[in-house]
Residue, then its C-alpha position, 0 to 999 in steps of 0.5 A: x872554694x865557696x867563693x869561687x862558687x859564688x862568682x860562679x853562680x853570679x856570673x851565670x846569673x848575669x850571662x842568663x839575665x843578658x841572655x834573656x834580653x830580647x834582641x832585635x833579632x831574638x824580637x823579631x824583625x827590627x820595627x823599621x824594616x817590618x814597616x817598609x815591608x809593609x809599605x811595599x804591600x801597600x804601595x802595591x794596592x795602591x797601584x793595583x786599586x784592589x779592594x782585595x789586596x788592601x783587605x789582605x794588608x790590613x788582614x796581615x798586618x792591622x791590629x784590627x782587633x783592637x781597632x775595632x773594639x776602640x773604634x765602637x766607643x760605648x757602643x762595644x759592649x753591646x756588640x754581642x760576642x757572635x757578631x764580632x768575627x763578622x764586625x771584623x771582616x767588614x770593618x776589614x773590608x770597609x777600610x779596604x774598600x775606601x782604601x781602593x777607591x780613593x788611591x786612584x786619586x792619590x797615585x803614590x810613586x814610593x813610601x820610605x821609612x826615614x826613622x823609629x822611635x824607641x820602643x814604650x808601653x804605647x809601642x813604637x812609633x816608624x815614620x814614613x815619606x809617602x811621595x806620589x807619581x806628581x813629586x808632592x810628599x807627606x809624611x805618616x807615622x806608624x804606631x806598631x804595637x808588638x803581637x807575639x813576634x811580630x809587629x802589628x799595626x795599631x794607628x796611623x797619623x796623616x797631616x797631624x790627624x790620628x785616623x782611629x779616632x775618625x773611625x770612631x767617631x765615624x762608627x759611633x755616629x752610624x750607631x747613633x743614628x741607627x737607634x744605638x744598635x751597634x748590629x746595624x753597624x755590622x749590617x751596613x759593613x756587610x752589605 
Protein backbone atom coordinates (compact mmCIF):
# COMPACT_ATOMS: atom_id res chain seq x y z
CA UNK A 1 0.00 0.00 0.00
CA UNK A 2 2.77 2.26 0.90
CA UNK A 3 4.06 1.62 -2.43
CA UNK A 4 1.31 2.25 -4.38
CA UNK A 5 1.22 5.38 -2.49
CA UNK A 6 4.68 6.62 -3.52
CA UNK A 7 4.18 6.02 -7.19
CA UNK A 8 1.12 7.76 -6.64
CA UNK A 9 2.62 11.04 -5.14
CA UNK A 10 5.84 10.55 -7.93
CA UNK A 11 3.46 10.31 -10.69
CA UNK A 12 1.30 13.53 -9.68
CA UNK A 13 4.52 15.18 -9.14
CA UNK A 14 5.92 14.94 -12.65
CA UNK A 15 2.46 15.47 -14.34
CA UNK A 16 2.20 18.97 -11.95
CA UNK A 17 5.98 19.72 -12.80
CA UNK A 18 4.84 18.86 -17.12
CA UNK A 19 2.05 20.97 -16.07
CA UNK A 20 3.97 23.77 -14.98
CA UNK A 21 6.31 23.88 -18.21
CA UNK A 22 5.37 26.74 -20.00
CA UNK A 23 3.91 26.11 -23.68
CA UNK A 24 3.69 28.26 -26.44
CA UNK A 25 0.30 28.84 -25.96
CA UNK A 26 0.36 28.76 -22.01
CA UNK A 27 3.57 31.46 -23.00
CA UNK A 28 1.66 33.24 -24.89
CA UNK A 29 1.93 34.02 -28.60
CA UNK A 30 4.87 32.01 -30.45
CA UNK A 31 7.99 34.83 -30.74
CA UNK A 32 7.36 34.56 -34.62
CA UNK A 33 3.90 35.04 -35.11
CA UNK A 34 3.96 38.03 -32.66
CA UNK A 35 6.74 39.73 -34.64
CA UNK A 36 5.01 39.19 -38.12
CA UNK A 37 2.25 41.17 -36.46
CA UNK A 38 4.10 43.57 -35.65
CA UNK A 39 5.61 43.99 -38.83
CA UNK A 40 2.32 44.19 -40.27
CA UNK A 41 1.93 47.43 -38.04
CA UNK A 42 4.87 48.56 -39.04
CA UNK A 43 4.95 48.06 -42.59
CA UNK A 44 1.55 50.06 -42.14
CA UNK A 45 3.21 53.17 -40.84
CA UNK A 46 5.63 53.00 -43.36
CA UNK A 47 2.85 53.48 -45.77
CA UNK A 48 0.67 55.77 -44.07
CA UNK A 49 4.41 57.92 -43.06
CA UNK A 50 2.46 58.74 -40.01
CA UNK A 51 4.24 60.17 -37.21
CA UNK A 52 1.30 58.77 -35.27
CA UNK A 53 1.09 55.43 -36.15
CA UNK A 54 4.99 54.81 -35.78
CA UNK A 55 4.46 56.24 -32.22
CA UNK A 56 1.76 54.00 -31.35
CA UNK A 57 3.85 50.92 -32.55
CA UNK A 58 6.47 51.55 -30.68
CA UNK A 59 4.17 52.67 -27.53
CA UNK A 60 2.43 48.74 -28.12
CA UNK A 61 5.25 46.97 -28.88
CA UNK A 62 8.96 48.58 -28.00
CA UNK A 63 10.70 47.72 -24.76
CA UNK A 64 10.96 51.30 -24.57
CA UNK A 65 11.50 51.58 -20.78
CA UNK A 66 14.64 50.04 -21.00
CA UNK A 67 15.64 51.41 -24.28
CA UNK A 68 15.42 54.32 -22.79
CA UNK A 69 17.23 53.88 -19.64
CA UNK A 70 20.30 52.22 -21.80
CA UNK A 71 20.12 54.68 -24.31
CA UNK A 72 21.20 57.49 -21.54
CA UNK A 73 24.56 55.69 -20.56
CA UNK A 74 25.98 57.42 -17.49
CA UNK A 75 23.81 60.14 -17.91
CA UNK A 76 20.74 57.80 -16.45
CA UNK A 77 21.36 58.49 -13.05
CA UNK A 78 20.92 62.16 -13.35
CA UNK A 79 17.52 61.86 -14.81
CA UNK A 80 15.36 62.71 -12.02
CA UNK A 81 12.83 60.06 -11.40
CA UNK A 82 9.70 63.14 -12.40
CA UNK A 83 11.21 63.45 -15.75
CA UNK A 84 11.36 59.96 -16.99
CA UNK A 85 7.47 59.73 -18.19
CA UNK A 86 8.27 62.67 -20.10
CA UNK A 87 11.86 61.46 -21.42
CA UNK A 88 9.82 58.37 -22.54
CA UNK A 89 7.19 60.05 -24.50
CA UNK A 90 9.76 62.00 -26.36
CA UNK A 91 12.09 59.59 -27.06
CA UNK A 92 8.61 57.57 -28.36
CA UNK A 93 8.09 60.42 -30.43
CA UNK A 94 11.32 61.12 -31.61
CA UNK A 95 11.79 57.43 -33.04
CA UNK A 96 8.61 58.12 -34.41
CA UNK A 97 9.29 60.95 -35.92
CA UNK A 98 12.41 60.06 -37.69
CA UNK A 99 10.59 56.67 -38.53
CA UNK A 100 7.70 58.81 -40.63
CA UNK A 101 10.22 60.99 -42.27
CA UNK A 102 12.52 58.59 -43.57
CA UNK A 103 9.88 55.80 -44.93
CA UNK A 104 8.86 57.78 -47.77
CA UNK A 105 12.55 56.99 -48.75
CA UNK A 106 12.44 53.64 -48.17
CA UNK A 107 8.79 52.29 -49.31
CA UNK A 108 8.49 48.71 -48.27
CA UNK A 109 6.28 46.26 -50.37
CA UNK A 110 6.26 43.30 -47.56
CA UNK A 111 8.36 42.10 -44.15
CA UNK A 112 8.29 38.21 -43.46
CA UNK A 113 9.64 36.60 -40.43
CA UNK A 114 11.84 33.81 -42.22
CA UNK A 115 12.88 32.21 -38.38
CA UNK A 116 13.62 32.57 -34.53
CA UNK A 117 16.17 31.37 -32.46
CA UNK A 118 15.58 29.46 -29.55
CA UNK A 119 14.63 31.42 -26.29
CA UNK A 120 18.12 32.75 -23.81
CA UNK A 121 18.26 34.64 -20.72
CA UNK A 122 19.11 37.66 -23.50
CA UNK A 123 15.64 36.71 -25.22
CA UNK A 124 14.93 35.44 -28.72
CA UNK A 125 16.20 36.34 -31.46
CA UNK A 126 13.12 36.58 -34.88
CA UNK A 127 14.50 37.41 -38.24
CA UNK A 128 12.93 39.20 -40.73
CA UNK A 129 13.34 40.04 -45.00
CA UNK A 130 12.03 43.43 -45.34
CA UNK A 131 11.50 43.86 -49.29
CA UNK A 132 10.79 47.29 -50.80
CA UNK A 133 8.14 48.33 -53.75
CA UNK A 134 11.96 48.63 -55.96
CA UNK A 135 12.57 44.54 -55.36
CA UNK A 136 15.85 45.32 -53.24
CA UNK A 137 15.80 43.15 -49.90
CA UNK A 138 17.54 43.25 -46.40
CA UNK A 139 17.47 41.52 -43.57
CA UNK A 140 16.43 42.85 -39.55
CA UNK A 141 16.83 40.44 -36.62
CA UNK A 142 14.38 41.39 -33.84
CA UNK A 143 15.62 40.86 -30.04
CA UNK A 144 12.18 40.39 -28.18
CA UNK A 145 12.53 40.03 -24.40
CA UNK A 146 9.47 38.54 -22.65
CA UNK A 147 7.17 41.25 -20.30
CA UNK A 148 4.69 39.21 -18.58
CA UNK A 149 2.57 37.46 -21.67
CA UNK A 150 3.64 38.81 -24.23
CA UNK A 151 6.77 39.91 -26.06
CA UNK A 152 8.48 43.14 -26.29
CA UNK A 153 10.69 44.39 -28.42
CA UNK A 154 14.18 45.17 -26.85
CA UNK A 155 16.67 45.80 -30.40
CA UNK A 156 16.67 45.55 -33.58
CA UNK A 157 19.92 44.80 -36.14
CA UNK A 158 20.00 46.76 -39.68
CA UNK A 159 22.98 45.62 -42.08
CA UNK A 160 24.84 44.17 -39.03
CA UNK A 161 24.48 47.43 -37.01
CA UNK A 162 22.77 47.22 -33.57
CA UNK A 163 20.34 50.38 -33.63
CA UNK A 164 20.29 51.25 -29.31
CA UNK A 165 23.85 51.61 -29.25
CA UNK A 166 23.60 54.39 -31.95
CA UNK A 167 20.72 55.86 -29.74
CA UNK A 168 23.14 55.81 -27.04
CA UNK A 169 25.74 57.36 -28.47
CA UNK A 170 23.21 59.66 -30.08
CA UNK A 171 21.83 60.86 -26.72
CA UNK A 172 24.96 60.93 -24.85
CA UNK A 173 26.63 62.83 -27.23
CA UNK A 174 23.15 65.74 -26.89
CA UNK A 175 23.95 65.38 -23.23
CA UNK A 176 27.43 65.87 -23.42
CA UNK A 177 27.16 68.69 -25.44
CA UNK A 178 24.29 70.33 -23.35
CA UNK A 179 26.73 70.70 -20.14
CA UNK A 180 25.87 66.90 -18.82
CA UNK A 181 22.44 67.75 -18.10
CA UNK A 182 20.37 64.95 -19.23
CA UNK A 183 16.79 67.52 -18.72
CA UNK A 184 18.20 69.12 -21.77
CA UNK A 185 17.97 66.03 -23.58
CA UNK A 186 14.14 65.84 -22.16
CA UNK A 187 13.71 69.33 -23.25
CA UNK A 188 14.89 68.94 -27.05
CA UNK A 189 12.47 65.62 -27.22
CA UNK A 190 9.77 67.43 -26.17
CA UNK A 191 9.94 70.37 -28.48
Amino acid sequence: MLKRQQVGLWLAIVLLAVALVPTPSAAGEAPAKYMQRVAKQLVTAARSASQNDFAQAVRSHADYRTIGLYSLGAYRRGLPSSDQNSYFSGMINFIARYAANNAPKYPVARAIVTGQTEESKSGVHVDTRVTLTDGTSYDVRWLLVRRGSTWKVRDAQVLGFWMSPFLKDLFENYISENGGNPRALVVALNR
